[in-house]
ZADREN-980253 format. One record per residue (C-alpha): x, y, z; residue in one letter. Coordinates in pm, whole numbers, m for minus. Example, Ala and Ser with C-alpha at 12.3 -4.5 7.8 and 13.67 -1.06 7.14 Angstrom:
REM residues 2
<rec><px>1230</px><py>m450</py><pz>780</pz><aa>a</aa></rec>
<rec><px>1367</px><py>m106</py><pz>714</pz><aa>s</aa></rec>
***
This chain:
REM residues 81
<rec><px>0</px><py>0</py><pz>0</pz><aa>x</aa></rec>
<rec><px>141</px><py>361</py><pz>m95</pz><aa>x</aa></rec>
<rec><px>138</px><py>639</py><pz>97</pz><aa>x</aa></rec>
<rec><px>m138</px><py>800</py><pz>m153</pz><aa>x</aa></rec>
<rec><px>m431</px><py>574</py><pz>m220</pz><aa>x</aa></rec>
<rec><px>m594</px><py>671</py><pz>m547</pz><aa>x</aa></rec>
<rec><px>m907</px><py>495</py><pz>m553</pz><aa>x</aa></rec>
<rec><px>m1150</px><py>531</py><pz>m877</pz><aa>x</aa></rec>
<rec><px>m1491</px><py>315</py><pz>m958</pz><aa>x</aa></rec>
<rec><px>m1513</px><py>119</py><pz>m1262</pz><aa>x</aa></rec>
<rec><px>m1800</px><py>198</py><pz>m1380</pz><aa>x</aa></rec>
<rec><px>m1640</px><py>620</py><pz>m1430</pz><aa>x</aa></rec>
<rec><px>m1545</px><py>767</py><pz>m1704</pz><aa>x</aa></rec>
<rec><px>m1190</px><py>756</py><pz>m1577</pz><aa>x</aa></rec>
<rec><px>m1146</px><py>400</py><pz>m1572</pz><aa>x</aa></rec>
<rec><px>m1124</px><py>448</py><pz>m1981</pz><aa>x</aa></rec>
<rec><px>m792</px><py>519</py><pz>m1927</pz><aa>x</aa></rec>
<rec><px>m494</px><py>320</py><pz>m1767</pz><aa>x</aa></rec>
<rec><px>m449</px><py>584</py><pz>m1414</pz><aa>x</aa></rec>
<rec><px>m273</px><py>327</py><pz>m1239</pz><aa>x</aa></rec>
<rec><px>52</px><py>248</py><pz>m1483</pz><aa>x</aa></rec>
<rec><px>7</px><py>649</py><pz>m1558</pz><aa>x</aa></rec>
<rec><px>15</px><py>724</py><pz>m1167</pz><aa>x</aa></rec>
<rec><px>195</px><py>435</py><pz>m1014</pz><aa>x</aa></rec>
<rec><px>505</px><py>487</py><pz>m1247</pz><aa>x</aa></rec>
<rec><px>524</px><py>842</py><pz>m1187</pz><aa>x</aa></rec>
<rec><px>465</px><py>874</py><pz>m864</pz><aa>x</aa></rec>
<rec><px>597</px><py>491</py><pz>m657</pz><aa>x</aa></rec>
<rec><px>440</px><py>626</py><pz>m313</pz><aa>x</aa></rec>
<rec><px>72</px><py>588</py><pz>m453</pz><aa>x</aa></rec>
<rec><px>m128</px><py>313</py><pz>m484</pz><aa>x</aa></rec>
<rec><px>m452</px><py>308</py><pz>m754</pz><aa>x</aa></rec>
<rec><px>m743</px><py>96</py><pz>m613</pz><aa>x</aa></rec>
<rec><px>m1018</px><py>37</py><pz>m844</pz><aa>x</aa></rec>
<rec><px>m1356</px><py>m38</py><pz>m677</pz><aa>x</aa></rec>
<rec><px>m1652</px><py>m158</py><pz>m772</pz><aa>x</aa></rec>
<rec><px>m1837</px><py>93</py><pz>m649</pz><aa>x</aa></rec>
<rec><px>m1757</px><py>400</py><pz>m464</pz><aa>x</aa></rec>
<rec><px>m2135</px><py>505</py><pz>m380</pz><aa>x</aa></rec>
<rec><px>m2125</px><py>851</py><pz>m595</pz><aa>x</aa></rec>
<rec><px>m2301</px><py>749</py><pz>m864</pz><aa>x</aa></rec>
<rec><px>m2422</px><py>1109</py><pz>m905</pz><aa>x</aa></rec>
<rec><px>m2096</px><py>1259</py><pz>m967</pz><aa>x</aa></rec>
<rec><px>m2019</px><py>890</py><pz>m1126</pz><aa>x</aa></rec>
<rec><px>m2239</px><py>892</py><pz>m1447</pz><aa>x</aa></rec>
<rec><px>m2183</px><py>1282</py><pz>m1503</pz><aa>x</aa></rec>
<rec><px>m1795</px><py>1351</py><pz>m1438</pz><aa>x</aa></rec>
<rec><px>m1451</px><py>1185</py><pz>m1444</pz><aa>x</aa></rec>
<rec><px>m1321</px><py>1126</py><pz>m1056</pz><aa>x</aa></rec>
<rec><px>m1119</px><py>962</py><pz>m812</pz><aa>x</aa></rec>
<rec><px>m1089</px><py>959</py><pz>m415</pz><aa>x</aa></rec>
<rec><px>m707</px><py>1066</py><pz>m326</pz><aa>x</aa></rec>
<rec><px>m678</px><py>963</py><pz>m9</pz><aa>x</aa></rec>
<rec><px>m1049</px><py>1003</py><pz>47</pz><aa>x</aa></rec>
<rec><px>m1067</px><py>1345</py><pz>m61</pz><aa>x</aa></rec>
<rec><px>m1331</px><py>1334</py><pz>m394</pz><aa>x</aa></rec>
<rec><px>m1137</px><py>1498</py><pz>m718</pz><aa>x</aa></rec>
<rec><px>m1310</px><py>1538</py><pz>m1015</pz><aa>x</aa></rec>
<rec><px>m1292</px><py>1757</py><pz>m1314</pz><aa>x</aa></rec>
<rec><px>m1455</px><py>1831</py><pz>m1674</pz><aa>x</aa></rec>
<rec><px>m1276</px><py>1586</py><pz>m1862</pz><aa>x</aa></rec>
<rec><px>m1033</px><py>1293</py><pz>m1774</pz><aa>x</aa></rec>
<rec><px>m736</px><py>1559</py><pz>m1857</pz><aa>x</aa></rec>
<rec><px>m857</px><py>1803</py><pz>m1635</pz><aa>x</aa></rec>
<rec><px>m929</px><py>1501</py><pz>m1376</pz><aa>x</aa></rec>
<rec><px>m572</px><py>1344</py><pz>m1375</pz><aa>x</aa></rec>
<rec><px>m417</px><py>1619</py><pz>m1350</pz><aa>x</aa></rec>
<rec><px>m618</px><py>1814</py><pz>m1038</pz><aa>x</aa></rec>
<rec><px>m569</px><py>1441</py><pz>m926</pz><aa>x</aa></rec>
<rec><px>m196</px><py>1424</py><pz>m957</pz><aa>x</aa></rec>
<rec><px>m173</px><py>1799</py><pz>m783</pz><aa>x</aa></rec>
<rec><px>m388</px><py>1660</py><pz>m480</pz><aa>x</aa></rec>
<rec><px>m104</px><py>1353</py><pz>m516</pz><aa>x</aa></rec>
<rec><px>193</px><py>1633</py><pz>m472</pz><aa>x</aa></rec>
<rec><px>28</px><py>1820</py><pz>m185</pz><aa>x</aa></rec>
<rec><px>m43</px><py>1497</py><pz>m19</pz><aa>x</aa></rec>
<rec><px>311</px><py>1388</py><pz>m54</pz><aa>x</aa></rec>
<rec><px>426</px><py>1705</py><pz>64</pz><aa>x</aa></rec>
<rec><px>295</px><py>1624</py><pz>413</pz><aa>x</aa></rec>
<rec><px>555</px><py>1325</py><pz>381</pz><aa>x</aa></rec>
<rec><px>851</px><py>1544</py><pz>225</pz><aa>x</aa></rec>
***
């Protein structure tokens, strides 16, 4: 387990992509958990998201999403650093 847990649903719109080789191999301290279900199937069926260490982060698009995700990532890991 990392020090950042990324978890996304995968049944979101950000699942289409590959976030855990994208995050995992640029930043080793996080781990990507895909779930099931995360139980925001509001925010779900409407907008790209993920839960950074339980913190919802969502945005527009899946660019916009991975990276407001990967800045949560750095200011998490700043608490560490």
């Amino acid at each position: 387990m990392g020090l950042v847990v990324v978890e996304i649903c995968d049944g979101n719109l950000i699942s289409q992509i590959n976030l855990e080789e994208i995050l995992e191999k640029e930043y080793p301290e996080v781990a990507v958990i895909e779930n099931s279900c995360l139980s925001f199937c509001g925010l779900c069926a409407v907008r790209p998201y993920a839960l950074v260490n339980g913190k919802r982060i969502f945005g527009k698009n899946t660019e916009g999403a991975v990276a407001k995700i990967k800045k949560a990532i750095e200011e998490e890991l700043a608490v560490f650093f």
